[in-house]
N, C-alpha and C positions, 0 to 999 in steps of 0.2 A: 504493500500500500504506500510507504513512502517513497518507493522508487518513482509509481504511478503519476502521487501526487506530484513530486519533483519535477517528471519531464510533463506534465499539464502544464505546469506553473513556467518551464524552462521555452517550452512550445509557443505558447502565447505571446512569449517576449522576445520571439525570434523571427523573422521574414524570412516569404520565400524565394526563390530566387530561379532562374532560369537556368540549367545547367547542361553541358553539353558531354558528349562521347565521341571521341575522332579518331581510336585506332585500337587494334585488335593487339594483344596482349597475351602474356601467360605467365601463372605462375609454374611450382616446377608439378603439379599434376591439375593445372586448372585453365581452361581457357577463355579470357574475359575482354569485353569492352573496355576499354580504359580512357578515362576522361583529360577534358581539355586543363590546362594548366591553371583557367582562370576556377574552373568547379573545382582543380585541387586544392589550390588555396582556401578558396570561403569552405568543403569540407571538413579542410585539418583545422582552421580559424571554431568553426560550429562542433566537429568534435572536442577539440580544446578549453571550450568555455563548457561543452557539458559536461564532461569532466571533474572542472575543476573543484564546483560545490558537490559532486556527485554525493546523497548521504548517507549509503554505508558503507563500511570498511570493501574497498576494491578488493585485495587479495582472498579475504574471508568469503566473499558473494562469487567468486572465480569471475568480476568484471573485463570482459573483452571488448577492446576497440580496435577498429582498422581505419587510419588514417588514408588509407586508400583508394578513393572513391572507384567502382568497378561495377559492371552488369554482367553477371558469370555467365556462360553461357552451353561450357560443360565442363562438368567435372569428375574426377576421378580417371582422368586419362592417363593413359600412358604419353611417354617422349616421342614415337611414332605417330602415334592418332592428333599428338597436337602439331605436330609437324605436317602431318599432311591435311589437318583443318587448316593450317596459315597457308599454306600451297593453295588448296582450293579457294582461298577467300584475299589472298597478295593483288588482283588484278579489282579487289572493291571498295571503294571509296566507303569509310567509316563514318558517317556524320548524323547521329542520334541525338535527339534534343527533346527534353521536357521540363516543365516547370517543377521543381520539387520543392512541394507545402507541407510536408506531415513527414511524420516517425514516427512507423508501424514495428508492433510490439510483434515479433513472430515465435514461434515454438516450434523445434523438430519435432515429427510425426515419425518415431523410429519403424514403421509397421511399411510407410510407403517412399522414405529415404527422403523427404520436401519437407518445407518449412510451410506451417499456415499461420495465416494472421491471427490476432489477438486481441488489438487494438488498434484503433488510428488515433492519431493525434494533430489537430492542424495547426498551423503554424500561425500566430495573429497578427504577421503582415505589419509590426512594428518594429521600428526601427531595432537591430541587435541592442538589445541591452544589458549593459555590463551591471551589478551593482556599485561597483568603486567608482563607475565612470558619475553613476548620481547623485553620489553620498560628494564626491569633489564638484558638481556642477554647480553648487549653492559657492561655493571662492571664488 
């Protein structure tokens, strides 16, 4: 519940932002969209600040973040299968765009190997707000 509460309260106080996908990717068994430089930044900036106040103990909750912004698109490959997806897909222009307003709470479904939603949360389209930035705007 204070997780919940936290990113409501973190959601509302954060805008959303148009962000892009421009080139295809991998890690060493995954093969992903990977976004433009300007949605890396405002990502690691937006994971960053939710972070910071995040309110329980990270290691004790096993808290994961990926400063990475990416659209997987398969995983569990081998070094061959992703080798010959970049082969088939080298001669295609990568340029995916949507506006991202919300952070969606998901949970693995170990039965069919996919993640389903939980919750949505949208984002209130205000200016990023910092606490310290308000508490100093009064000097």
């Amino acid at each position: 519940n204070k997780v919940i509460i936290y990113l409501e309260a973190f959601c509302l106080s954060s805008s959303f932002k148009d962000i892009s996908f421009i080139s295809l990717d991998s890690f060493p068994s995954t093969l992903y969209l990977g976004a433009s430089s300007d949605t890396h930044e405002w990502f690691k900036a937006l994971v960053k600040r939710f972070s910071k106040h995040f309110p329980l103990n990270k290691t004790t909750c096993k808290f994961k973040t990926t400063i990475i912004p990416h659209i997987t698109i398969g995983r569990d490959l081998d070094a061959l299968r992703i080798t010959r997806a970049c082969y088939l897909f080298e001669n295609q222009k990568v340029d995916f765009a949507f506006q991202c307003n919300r952070v969606t709470i998901r949970k693995l479904n170990p039965t069919v190997g996919q993640y389903e939603a939980l919750s949505h949360h949208l984002f209130g389209n205000k200016t990023d707000l910092y606490l310290e930035d308000q508490q100093l705007s009064l000097f």
